[in-house]
PALO-497457 format. One record per residue (C-alpha): x, y, z; residue number from 1; residue in one letter. Coordinates in nm, 3 decimals, always signed. Each point is the difference from the previous one (the first is absolute). Example, Ala and Ser with C-alpha at 12.3 -4.5 7.8 and 13.67 -1.06 7.14 Angstrom:
BEGIN
<nuvex x="+1.230" y="-0.450" z="+0.780" pos="1" code="A"/>
<nuvex x="+0.137" y="+0.344" z="-0.066" pos="2" code="S"/>
This chain:
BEGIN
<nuvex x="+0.000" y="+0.000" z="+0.000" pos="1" code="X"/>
<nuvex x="+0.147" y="+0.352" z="-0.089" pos="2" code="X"/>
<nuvex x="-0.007" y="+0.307" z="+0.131" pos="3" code="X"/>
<nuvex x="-0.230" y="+0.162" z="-0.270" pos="4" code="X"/>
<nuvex x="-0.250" y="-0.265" z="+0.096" pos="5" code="X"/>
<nuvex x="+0.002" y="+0.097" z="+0.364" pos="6" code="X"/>
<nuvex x="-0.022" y="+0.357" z="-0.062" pos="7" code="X"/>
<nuvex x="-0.314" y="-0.109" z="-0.265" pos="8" code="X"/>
<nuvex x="-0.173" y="-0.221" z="+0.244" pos="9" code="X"/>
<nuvex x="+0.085" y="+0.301" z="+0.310" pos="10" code="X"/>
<nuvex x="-0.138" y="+0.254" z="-0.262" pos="11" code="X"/>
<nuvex x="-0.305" y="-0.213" z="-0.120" pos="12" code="X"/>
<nuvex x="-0.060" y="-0.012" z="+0.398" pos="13" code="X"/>
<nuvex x="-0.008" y="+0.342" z="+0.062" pos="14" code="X"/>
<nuvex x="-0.223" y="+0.068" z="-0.293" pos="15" code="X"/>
<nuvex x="-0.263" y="-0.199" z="+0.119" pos="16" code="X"/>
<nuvex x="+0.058" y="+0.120" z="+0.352" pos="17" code="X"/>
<nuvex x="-0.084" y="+0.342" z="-0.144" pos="18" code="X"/>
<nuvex x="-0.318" y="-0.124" z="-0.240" pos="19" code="X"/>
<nuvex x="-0.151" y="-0.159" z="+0.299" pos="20" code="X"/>
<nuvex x="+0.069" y="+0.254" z="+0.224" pos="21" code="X"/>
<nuvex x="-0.057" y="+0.327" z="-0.176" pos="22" code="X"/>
<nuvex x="-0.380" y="-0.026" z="+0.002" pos="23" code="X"/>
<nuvex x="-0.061" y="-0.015" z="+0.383" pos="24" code="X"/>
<nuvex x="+0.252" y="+0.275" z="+0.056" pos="25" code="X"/>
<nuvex x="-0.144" y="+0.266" z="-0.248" pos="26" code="X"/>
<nuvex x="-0.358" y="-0.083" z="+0.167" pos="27" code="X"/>
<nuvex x="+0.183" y="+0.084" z="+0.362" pos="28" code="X"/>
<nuvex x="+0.141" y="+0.326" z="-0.151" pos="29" code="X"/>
<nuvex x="-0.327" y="+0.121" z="-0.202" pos="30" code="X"/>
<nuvex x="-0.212" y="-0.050" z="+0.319" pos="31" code="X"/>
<nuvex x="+0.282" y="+0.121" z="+0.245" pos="32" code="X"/>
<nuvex x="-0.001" y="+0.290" z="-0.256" pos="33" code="X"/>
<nuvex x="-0.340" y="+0.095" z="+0.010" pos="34" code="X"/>
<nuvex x="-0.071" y="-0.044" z="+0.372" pos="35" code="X"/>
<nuvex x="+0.340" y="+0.252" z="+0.036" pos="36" code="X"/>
<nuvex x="-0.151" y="+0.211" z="-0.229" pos="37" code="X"/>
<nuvex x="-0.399" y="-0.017" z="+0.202" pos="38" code="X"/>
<nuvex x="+0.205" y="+0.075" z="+0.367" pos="39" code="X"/>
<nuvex x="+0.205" y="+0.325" z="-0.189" pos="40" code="X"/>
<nuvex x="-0.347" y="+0.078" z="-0.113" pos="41" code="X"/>
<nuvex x="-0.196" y="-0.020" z="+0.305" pos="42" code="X"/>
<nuvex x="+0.327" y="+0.064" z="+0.229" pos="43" code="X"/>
<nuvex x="-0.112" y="-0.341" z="+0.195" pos="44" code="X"/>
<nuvex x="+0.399" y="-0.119" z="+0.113" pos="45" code="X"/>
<nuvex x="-0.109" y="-0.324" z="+0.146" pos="46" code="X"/>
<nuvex x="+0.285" y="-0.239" z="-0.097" pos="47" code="X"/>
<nuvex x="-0.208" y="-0.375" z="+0.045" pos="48" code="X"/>
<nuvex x="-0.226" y="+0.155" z="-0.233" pos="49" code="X"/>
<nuvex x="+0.174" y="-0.155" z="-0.321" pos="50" code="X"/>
<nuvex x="+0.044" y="-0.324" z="+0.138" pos="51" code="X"/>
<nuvex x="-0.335" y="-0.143" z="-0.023" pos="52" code="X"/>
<nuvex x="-0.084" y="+0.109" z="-0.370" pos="53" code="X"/>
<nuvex x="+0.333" y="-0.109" z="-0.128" pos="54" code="X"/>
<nuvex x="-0.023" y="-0.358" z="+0.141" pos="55" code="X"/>
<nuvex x="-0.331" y="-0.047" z="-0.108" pos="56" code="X"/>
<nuvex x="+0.078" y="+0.136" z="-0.310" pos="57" code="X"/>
<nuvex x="+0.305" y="-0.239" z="-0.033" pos="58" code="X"/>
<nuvex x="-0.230" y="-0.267" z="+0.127" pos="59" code="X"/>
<nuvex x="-0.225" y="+0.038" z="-0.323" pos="60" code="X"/>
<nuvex x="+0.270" y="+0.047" z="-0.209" pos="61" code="X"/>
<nuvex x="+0.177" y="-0.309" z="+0.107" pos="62" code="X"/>
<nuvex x="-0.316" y="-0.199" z="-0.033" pos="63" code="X"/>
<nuvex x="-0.094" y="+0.142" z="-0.356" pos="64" code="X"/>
<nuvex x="+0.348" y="-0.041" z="-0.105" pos="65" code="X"/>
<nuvex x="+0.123" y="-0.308" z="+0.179" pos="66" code="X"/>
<nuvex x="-0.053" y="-0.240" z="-0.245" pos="67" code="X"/>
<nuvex x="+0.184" y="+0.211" z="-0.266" pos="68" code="X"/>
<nuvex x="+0.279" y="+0.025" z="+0.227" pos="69" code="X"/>
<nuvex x="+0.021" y="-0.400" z="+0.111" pos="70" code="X"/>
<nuvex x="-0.006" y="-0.035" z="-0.358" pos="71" code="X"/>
<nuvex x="+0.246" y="+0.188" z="-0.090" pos="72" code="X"/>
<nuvex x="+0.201" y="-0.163" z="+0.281" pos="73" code="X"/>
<nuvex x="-0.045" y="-0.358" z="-0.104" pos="74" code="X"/>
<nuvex x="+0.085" y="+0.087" z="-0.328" pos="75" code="X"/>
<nuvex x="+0.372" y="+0.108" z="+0.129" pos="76" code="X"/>
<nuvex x="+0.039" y="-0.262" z="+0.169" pos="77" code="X"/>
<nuvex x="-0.099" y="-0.287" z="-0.249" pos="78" code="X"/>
<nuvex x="+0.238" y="+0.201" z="-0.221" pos="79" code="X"/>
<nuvex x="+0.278" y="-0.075" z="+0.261" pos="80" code="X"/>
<nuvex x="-0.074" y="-0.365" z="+0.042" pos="81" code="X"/>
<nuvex x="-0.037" y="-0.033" z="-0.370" pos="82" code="X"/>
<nuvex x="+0.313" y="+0.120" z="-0.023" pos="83" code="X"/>
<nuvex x="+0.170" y="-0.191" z="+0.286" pos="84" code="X"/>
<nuvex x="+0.187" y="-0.313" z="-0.170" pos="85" code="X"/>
<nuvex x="+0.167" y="+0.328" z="-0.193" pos="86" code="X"/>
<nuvex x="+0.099" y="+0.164" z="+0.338" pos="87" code="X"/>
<nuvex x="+0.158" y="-0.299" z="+0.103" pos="88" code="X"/>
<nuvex x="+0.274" y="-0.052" z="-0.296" pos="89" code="X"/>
């Protein structure tokens, strides 16, 4: 195994880390964005108020897109078991 395919199976990793990831973040930051923008509005500075939305939010979000996402993981992984008598060499 060579170094160009560890750094393509480390890269491949981080990729899908990223594709996974990415759409449970940006809900966070759109709804952490919003309720920061409501508390500048109405000057309420209550910190735990952000909390609650964002998790459910994230909730919802991981249960709309959690299937995408296991997919997406399963597919990595069968890549790197399809791959494995390579890895081996």
């Amino acid at each position: 195994m060579s170094v160009d395919s560890v750094v393509e199976i480390a890269r491949n990793a981080l990729y899908t880390i990223i594709k996974t990831s990415a759409p449970v973040l940006l809900i966070s930051l759109v709804i952490g964005l919003i309720i920061s923008i409501f508390q500048t509005v109405t000057s309420i500075q209550e910190q735990t108020l952000t909390f609650v939305p964002k998790i459910v939010c994230v909730f919802l979000g991981l249960m709309l897109l959690g299937h995408w996402m296991l997919q997406q993981l399963v597919e990595f992984t069968e890549l790197l078991w399809g791959n494995f008598a390579y890895y081996i060499r």
